[in-house]
Biotite code that builds the C-alpha atoms (Angstrom):
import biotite.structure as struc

atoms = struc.array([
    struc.Atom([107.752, 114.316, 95.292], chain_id="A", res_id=1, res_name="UNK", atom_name="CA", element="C"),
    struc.Atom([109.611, 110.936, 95.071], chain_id="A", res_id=2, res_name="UNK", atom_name="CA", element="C"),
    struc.Atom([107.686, 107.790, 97.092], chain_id="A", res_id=3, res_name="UNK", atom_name="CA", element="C"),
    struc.Atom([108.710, 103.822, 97.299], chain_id="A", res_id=4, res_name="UNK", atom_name="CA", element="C"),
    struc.Atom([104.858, 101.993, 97.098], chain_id="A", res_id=5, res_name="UNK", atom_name="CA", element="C"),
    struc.Atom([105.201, 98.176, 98.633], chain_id="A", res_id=6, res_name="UNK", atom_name="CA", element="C"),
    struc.Atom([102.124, 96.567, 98.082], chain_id="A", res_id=7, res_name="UNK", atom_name="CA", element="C"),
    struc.Atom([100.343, 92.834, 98.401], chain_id="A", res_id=8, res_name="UNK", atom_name="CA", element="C"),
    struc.Atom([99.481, 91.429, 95.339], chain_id="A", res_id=9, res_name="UNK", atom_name="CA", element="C"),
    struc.Atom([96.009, 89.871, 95.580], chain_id="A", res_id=10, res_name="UNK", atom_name="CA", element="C"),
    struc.Atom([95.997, 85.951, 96.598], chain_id="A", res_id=11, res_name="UNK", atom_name="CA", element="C"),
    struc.Atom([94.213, 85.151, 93.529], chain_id="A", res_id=12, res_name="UNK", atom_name="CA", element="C"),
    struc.Atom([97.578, 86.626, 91.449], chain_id="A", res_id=13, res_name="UNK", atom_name="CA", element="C"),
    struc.Atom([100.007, 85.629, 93.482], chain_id="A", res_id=14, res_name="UNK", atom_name="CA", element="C"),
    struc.Atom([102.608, 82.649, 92.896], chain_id="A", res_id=15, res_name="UNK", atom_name="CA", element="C"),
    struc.Atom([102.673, 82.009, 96.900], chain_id="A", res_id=16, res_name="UNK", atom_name="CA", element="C"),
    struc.Atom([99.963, 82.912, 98.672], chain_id="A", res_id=17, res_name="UNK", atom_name="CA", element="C"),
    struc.Atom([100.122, 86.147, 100.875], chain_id="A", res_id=18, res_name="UNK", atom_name="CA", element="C"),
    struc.Atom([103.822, 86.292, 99.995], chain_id="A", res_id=19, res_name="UNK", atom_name="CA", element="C"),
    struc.Atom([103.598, 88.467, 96.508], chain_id="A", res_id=20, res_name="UNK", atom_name="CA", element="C"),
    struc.Atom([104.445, 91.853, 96.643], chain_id="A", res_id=21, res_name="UNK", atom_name="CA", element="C"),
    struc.Atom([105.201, 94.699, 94.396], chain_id="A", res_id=22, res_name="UNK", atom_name="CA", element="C"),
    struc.Atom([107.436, 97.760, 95.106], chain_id="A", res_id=23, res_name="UNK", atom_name="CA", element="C"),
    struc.Atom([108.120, 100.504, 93.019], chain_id="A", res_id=24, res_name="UNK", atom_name="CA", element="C"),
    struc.Atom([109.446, 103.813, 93.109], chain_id="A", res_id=25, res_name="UNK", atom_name="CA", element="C"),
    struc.Atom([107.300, 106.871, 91.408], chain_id="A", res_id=26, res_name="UNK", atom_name="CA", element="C"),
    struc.Atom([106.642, 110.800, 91.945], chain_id="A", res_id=27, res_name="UNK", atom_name="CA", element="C"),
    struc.Atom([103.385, 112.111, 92.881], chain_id="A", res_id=28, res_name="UNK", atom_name="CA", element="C"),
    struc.Atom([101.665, 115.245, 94.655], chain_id="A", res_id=29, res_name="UNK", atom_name="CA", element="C"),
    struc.Atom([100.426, 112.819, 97.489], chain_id="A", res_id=30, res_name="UNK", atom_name="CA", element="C"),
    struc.Atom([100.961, 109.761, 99.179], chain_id="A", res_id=31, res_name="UNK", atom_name="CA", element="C"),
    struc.Atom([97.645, 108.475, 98.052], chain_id="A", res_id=32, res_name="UNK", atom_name="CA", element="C"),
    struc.Atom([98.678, 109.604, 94.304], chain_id="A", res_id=33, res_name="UNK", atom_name="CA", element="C"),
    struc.Atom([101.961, 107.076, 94.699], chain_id="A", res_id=34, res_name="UNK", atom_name="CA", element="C"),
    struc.Atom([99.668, 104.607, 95.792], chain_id="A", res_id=35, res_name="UNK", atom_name="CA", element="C"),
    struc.Atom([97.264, 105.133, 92.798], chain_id="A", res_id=36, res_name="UNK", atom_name="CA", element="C"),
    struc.Atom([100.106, 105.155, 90.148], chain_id="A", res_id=37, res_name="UNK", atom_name="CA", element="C"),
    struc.Atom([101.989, 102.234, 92.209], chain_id="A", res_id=38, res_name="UNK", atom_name="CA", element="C"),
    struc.Atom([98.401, 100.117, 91.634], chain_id="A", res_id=39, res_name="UNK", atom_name="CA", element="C"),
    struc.Atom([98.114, 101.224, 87.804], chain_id="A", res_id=40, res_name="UNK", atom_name="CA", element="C"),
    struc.Atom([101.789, 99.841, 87.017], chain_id="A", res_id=41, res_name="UNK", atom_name="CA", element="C"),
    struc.Atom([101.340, 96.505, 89.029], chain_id="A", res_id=42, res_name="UNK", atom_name="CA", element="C"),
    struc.Atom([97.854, 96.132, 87.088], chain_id="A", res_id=43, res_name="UNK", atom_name="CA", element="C"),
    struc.Atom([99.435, 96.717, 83.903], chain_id="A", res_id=44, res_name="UNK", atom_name="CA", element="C"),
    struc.Atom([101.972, 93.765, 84.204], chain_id="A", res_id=45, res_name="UNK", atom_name="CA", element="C"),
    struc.Atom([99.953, 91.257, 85.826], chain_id="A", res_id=46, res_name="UNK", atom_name="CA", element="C"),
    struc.Atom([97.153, 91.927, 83.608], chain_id="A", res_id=47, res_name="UNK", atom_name="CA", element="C"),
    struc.Atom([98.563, 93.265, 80.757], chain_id="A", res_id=48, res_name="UNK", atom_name="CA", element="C"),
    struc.Atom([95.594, 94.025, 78.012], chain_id="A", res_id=49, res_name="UNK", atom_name="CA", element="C"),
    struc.Atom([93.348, 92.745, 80.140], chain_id="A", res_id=50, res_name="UNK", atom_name="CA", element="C"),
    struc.Atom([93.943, 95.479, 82.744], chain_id="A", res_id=51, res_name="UNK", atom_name="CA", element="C"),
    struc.Atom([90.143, 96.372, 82.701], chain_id="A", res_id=52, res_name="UNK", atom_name="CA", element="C"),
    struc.Atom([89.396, 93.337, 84.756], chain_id="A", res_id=53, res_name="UNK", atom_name="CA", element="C"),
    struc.Atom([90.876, 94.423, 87.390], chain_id="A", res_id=54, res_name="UNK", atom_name="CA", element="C"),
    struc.Atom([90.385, 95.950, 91.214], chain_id="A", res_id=55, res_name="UNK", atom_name="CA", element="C"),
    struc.Atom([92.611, 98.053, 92.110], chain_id="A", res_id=56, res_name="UNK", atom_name="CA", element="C"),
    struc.Atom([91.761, 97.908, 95.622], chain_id="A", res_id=57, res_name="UNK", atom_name="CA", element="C"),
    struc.Atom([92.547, 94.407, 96.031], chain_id="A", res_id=58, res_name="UNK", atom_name="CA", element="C"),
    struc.Atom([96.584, 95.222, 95.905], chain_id="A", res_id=59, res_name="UNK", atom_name="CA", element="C"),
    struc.Atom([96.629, 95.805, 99.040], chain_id="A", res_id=60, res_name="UNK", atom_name="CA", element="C"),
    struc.Atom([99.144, 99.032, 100.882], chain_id="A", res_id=61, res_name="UNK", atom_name="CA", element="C"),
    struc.Atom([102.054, 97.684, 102.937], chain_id="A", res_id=62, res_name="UNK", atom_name="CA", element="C"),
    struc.Atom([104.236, 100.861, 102.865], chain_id="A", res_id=63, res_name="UNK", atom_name="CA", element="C"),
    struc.Atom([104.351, 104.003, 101.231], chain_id="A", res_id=64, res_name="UNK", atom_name="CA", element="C"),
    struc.Atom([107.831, 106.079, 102.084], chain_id="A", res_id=65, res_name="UNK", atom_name="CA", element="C"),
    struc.Atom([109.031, 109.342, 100.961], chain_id="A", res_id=66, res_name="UNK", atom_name="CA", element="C"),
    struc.Atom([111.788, 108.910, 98.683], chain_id="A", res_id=67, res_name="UNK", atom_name="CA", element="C"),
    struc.Atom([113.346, 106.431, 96.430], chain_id="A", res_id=68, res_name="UNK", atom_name="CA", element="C"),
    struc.Atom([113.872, 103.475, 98.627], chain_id="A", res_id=69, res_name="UNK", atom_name="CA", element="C"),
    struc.Atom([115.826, 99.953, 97.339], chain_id="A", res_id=70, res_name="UNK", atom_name="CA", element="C"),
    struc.Atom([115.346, 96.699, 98.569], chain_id="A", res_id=71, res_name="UNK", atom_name="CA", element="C"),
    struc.Atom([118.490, 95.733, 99.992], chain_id="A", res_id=72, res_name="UNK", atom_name="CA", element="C"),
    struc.Atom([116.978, 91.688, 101.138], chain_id="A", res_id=73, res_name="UNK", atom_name="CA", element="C"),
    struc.Atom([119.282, 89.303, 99.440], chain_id="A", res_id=74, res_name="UNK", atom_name="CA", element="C"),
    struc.Atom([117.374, 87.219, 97.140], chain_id="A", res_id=75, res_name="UNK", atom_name="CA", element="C"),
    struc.Atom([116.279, 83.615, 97.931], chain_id="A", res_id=76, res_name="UNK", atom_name="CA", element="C"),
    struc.Atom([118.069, 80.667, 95.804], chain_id="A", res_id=77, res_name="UNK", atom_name="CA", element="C"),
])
């Protein structure tokens, strides 16, 4: 099944604190699977090699919705 993840990126990633999210849109057998594949991609470009050093955990779930979901805000200047 299709899901759109939005999740917190950790305060001690982020550019502006408690503002940093990630969404992206990936198929799983579960919600919690989306999550868990939604936390492996966000680890894997913020920490790139270094992925290993890592918690997943600490990307914390905002929203997970069934379906492939875009962001429609209009982007800040």
């Amino acid at each position: 099944m299709k899901y759109t993840v939005l999740l917190l990126r950790p305060d001690y990633i982020a550019d502006t604190f408690g503002q940093d999210t990630y969404m992206d849109h990936v198929e799983a057998t579960t919600p919690a699977g989306a999550v868990d594949e939604t936390r492996t991609r966000a680890i894997a470009l913020d920490y790139g090699e270094d992925k290993d050093e890592a918690i997943p955990e600490a990307y914390f779930v905002l929203a997970v919705f069934a379906g492939h979901h875009d962001d429609v805000a209009p982007e800040e200047s």
